[in-house]
C-alpha positions in Angstrom: 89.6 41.9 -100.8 92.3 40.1 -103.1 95.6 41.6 -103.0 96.8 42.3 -106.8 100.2 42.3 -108.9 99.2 44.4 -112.1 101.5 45.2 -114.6 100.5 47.3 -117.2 101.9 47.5 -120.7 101.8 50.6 -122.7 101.8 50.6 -126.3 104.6 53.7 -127.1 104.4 53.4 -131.0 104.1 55.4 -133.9 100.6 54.9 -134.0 100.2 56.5 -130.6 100.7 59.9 -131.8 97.1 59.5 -133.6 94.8 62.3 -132.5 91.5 59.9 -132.8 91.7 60.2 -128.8 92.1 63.4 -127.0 94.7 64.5 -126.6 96.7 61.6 -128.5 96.4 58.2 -128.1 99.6 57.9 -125.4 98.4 60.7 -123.5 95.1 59.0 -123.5 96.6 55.7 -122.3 99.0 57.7 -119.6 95.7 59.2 -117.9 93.6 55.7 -117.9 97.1 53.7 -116.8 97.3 56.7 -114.1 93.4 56.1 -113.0 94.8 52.1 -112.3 97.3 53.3 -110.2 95.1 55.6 -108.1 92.3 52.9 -107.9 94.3 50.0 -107.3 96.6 51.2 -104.7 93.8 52.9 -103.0 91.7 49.6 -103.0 93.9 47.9 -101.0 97.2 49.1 -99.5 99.6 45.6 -100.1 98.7 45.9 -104.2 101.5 46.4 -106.1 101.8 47.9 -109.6 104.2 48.1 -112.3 104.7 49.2 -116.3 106.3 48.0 -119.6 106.2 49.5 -122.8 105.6 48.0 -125.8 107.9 49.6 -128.6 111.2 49.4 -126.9 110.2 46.7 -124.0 111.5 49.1 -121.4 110.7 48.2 -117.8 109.4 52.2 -116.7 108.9 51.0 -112.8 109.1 47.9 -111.3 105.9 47.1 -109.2 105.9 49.1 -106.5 103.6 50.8 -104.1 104.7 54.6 -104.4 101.7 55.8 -106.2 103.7 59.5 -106.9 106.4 57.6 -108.4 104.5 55.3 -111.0 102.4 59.0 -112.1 105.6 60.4 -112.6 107.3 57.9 -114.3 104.0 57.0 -117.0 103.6 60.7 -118.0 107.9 60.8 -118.9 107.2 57.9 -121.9 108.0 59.4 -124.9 107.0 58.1 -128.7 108.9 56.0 -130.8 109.4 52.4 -132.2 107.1 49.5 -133.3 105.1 47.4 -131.0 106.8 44.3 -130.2 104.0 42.7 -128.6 105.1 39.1 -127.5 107.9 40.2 -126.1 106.1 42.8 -124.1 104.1 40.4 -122.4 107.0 37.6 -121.7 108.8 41.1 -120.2 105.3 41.8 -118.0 105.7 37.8 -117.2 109.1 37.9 -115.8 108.3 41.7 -113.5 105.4 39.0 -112.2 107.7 36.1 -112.0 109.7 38.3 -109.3 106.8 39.8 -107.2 107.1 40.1 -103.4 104.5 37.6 -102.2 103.8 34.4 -104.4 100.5 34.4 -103.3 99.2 37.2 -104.6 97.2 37.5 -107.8 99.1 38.9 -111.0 97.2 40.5 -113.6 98.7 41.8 -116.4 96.5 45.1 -118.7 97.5 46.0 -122.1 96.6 49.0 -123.9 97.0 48.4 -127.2 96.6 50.9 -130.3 98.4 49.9 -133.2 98.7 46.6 -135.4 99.8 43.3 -134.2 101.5 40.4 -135.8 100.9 37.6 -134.9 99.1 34.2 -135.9 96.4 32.1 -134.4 99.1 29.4 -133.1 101.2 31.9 -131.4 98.0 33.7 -129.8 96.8 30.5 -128.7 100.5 29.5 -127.4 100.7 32.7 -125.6 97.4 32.3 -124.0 98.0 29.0 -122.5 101.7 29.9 -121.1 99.6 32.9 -119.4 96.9 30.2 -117.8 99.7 27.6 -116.9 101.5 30.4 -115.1 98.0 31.6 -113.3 98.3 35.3 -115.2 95.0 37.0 -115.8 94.9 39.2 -119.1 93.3 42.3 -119.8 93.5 43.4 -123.5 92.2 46.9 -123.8 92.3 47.9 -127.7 91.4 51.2 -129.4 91.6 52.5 -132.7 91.0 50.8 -135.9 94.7 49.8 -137.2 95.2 46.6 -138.5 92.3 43.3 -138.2 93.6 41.3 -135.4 90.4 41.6 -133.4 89.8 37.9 -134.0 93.5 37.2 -132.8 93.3 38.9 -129.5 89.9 37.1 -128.8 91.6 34.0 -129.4 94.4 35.1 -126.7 91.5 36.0 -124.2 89.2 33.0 -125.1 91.7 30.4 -124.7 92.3 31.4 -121.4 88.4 31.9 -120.2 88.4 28.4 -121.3 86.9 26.1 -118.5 87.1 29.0 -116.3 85.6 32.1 -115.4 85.6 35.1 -117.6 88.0 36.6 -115.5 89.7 37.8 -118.7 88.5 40.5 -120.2 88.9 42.2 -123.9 87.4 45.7 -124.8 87.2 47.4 -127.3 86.9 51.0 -127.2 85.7 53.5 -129.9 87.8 56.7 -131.1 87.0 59.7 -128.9 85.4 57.8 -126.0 86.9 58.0 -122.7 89.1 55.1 -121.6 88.3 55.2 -117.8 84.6 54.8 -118.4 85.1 51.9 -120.6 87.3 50.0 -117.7 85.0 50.4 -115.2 81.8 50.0 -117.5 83.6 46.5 -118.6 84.9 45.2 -115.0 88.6 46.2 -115.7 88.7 47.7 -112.7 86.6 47.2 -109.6 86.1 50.2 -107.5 84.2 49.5 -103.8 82.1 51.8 -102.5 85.3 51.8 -99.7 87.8 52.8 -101.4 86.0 55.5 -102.9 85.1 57.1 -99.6 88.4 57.0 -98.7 90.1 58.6 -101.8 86.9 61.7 -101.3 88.6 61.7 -97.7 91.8 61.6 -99.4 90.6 65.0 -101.5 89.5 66.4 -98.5 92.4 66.0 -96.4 94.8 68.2 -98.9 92.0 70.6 -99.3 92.0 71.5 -95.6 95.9 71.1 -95.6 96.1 73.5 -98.5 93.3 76.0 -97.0 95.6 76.1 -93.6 99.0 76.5 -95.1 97.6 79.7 -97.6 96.0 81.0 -93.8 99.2 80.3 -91.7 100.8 82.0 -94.8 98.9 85.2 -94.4 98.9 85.3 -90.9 103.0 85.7 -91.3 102.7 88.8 -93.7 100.6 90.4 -91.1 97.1 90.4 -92.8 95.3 89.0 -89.9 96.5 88.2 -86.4 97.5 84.4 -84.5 94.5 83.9 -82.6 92.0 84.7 -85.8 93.7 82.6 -87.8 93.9 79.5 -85.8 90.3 79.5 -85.5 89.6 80.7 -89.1 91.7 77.6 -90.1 89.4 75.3 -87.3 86.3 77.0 -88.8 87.2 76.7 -92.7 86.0 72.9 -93.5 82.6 73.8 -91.6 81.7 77.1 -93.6 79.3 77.1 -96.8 80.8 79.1 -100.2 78.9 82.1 -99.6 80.5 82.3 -95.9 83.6 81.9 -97.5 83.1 84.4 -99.8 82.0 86.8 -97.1 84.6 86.4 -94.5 87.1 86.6 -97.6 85.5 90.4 -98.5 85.7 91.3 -94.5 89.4 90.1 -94.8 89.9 92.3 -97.5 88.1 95.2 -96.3 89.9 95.4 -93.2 93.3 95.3 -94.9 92.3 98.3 -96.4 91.6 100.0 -93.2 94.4 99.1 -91.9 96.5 100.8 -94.7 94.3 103.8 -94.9 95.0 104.2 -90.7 98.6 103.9 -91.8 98.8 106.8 -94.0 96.4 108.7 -91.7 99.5 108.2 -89.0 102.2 109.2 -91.6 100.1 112.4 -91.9 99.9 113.4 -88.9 103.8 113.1 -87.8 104.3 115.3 -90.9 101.8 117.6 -89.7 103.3 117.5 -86.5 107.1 117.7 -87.9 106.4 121.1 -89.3 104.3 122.4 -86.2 107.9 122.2 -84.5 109.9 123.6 -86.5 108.8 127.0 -86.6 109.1 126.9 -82.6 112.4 125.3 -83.0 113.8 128.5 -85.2 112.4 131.3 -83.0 113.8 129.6 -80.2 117.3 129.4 -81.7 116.6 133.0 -83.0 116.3 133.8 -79.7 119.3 132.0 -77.7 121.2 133.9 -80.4 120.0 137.3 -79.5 120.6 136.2 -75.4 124.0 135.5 -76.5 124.6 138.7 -78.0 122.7 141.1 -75.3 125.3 139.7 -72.8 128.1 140.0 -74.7 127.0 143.6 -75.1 126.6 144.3 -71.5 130.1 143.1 -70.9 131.7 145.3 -73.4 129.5 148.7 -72.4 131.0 147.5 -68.6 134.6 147.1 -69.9 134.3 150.0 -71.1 132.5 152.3 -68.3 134.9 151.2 -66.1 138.0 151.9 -68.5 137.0 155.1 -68.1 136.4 155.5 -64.3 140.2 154.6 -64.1 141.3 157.2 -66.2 139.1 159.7 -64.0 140.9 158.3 -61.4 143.9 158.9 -62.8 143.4 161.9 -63.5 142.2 163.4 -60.1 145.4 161.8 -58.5 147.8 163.6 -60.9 146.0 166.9 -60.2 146.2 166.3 -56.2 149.7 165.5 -56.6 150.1 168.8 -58.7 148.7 171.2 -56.0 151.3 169.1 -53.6 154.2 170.2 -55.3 155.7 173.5 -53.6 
């Protein structure tokens, strides 16, 4: 597999606010120039890609291999400006000039959408600086603006001259899809490879994503450790409708377990007021214990208030009948 330098240039323009493409003509070219990324990089780990734009001949990333990075970066180009096409591609040249390893092969894809000015001795010029500097050219034009069809074929033909048709020009009709069209016209190269391993790819975060929403459950209490661990080993291996029924068991047995819940709160109510009705007699009746007492010590005071006066009494009498 040859390792690859591609730089691809997007054309930012006026024109790319045209609708002929859904959703516009940039976002069209930000979702094909997104497919390269993802295709490339995933074809062989040492590729390298970077983009230009063509209205203000902005470097957006220098080639790199951070596929998160160039995604991000192509869907933040914004409209504006006219294409400034020669200088695009002497700005694509010199991102090439500087790649990490001279030995790998540069490429460089333009997506073009609006008119170009230029004339058959510059094309021809610009072609053969590209061949001299061993630069393979993609041109990749859609929408009817402007008749330099003839021009860019001149750019491509003069360098497939005594050589392979390594470069390629396409032209794409308004409301086709500009992924199909690369790979239909040999743009892009996808091996059977590197499509298994970008399914594998897919896979991989579908399994990650299906574990972390399980461990994430588990947490809130909705089904214990052990279940889930093998729930999360069984997950890949179950069909859609196993899915679907495991999900409805889940489900059903959260609702038990709320309905137990409230069946608990019940009965602690119903056992709160069971106990307090034996709770006030018994206080009802400490209080009468502690007033029976009391009683019986009062009537005893008194009972034997009165045996001393008796006493009392009899002594005064005796000493009476003493007296002479």
């Amino acid at each position: 597999m040859v390792i690859e330098n591609i730089v691809i240039c997007v054309d930012n323009s006026e024109y790319a606010r045209n609708e002929d493409f859904f959703p516009s003509r940039l976002k069209a070219q930000c979702e094909a120039a997104g497919f390269i990324v993802q295709t490339v990089l995933t074809t062989h780990p040492e590729n390298h890609v970077g983009i230009v734009t063509f209205s203000n001949n902005q470097v957006v990333t220098n080639l790199s291999i951070n596929e998160a990075q160039l995604i991000t970066q192509i869907h933040k180009i914004n409209y504006g400006g006219v294409t400034r096409f020669s200088q695009g591609i002497a700005l694509a040249q010199l991102m090439l000039k500087h790649r990490p390893v001279r030995t790998h092969k540069c490429r460089i894809i333009v997506f073009l959408g609006s008119p170009v000015h230029l004339s058959e001795s510059e094309a021809t010029t610009l072609g053969k600086r590209l061949k001299k500097c061993n630069i393979f050219l993609d041109i990749v034009k859609f929408g009817d603006d402007g008749d330099e069809f003839d021009l860019l074929k001149v750019i491509v033909d003069s360098m497939n001259r005594n050589s392979l048709s390594e470069n390629k020009f396409v032209k794409i009709p308004a409301g086709a899809s500009i992924c199909d069209y690369l790979l239909s016209a040999g743009v892009l190269q996808v091996s059977r490879n590197a499509r298994t391993s970008r399914r594998n790819e897919e896979d991989e975060e579908l399994r990650m994503a299906l574990e972390l929403s399980l461990r994430e459950s588990a947490t809130t209490g909705a089904t214990d450790a052990p279940r889930t661990s093998t729930t999360v080993r069984n997950q890949c291996s179950l069909t859609e409708e196993e899915q679907i029924e495991m999900a409805i068991q889940l489900s059903m047995e959260e609702a038990s377990g709320q309905d137990s819940g409230k069946r608990e709160d019940g009965n602690i109510n119903t056992k709160i007021m069971q106990a307090s009705p034996l709770e006030d007699s018994e206080q009802r009746g400490t209080e009468n214990a502690n007033i029976d007492p009391n009683g019986e010590t009062s009537d005893n005071s008194g009972h034997s208030s009165n045996s001393q006066s008796l006493k009392r009494q009899k002594g005064a009498s005796q000493d009476g009948e003493c007296e002479p």
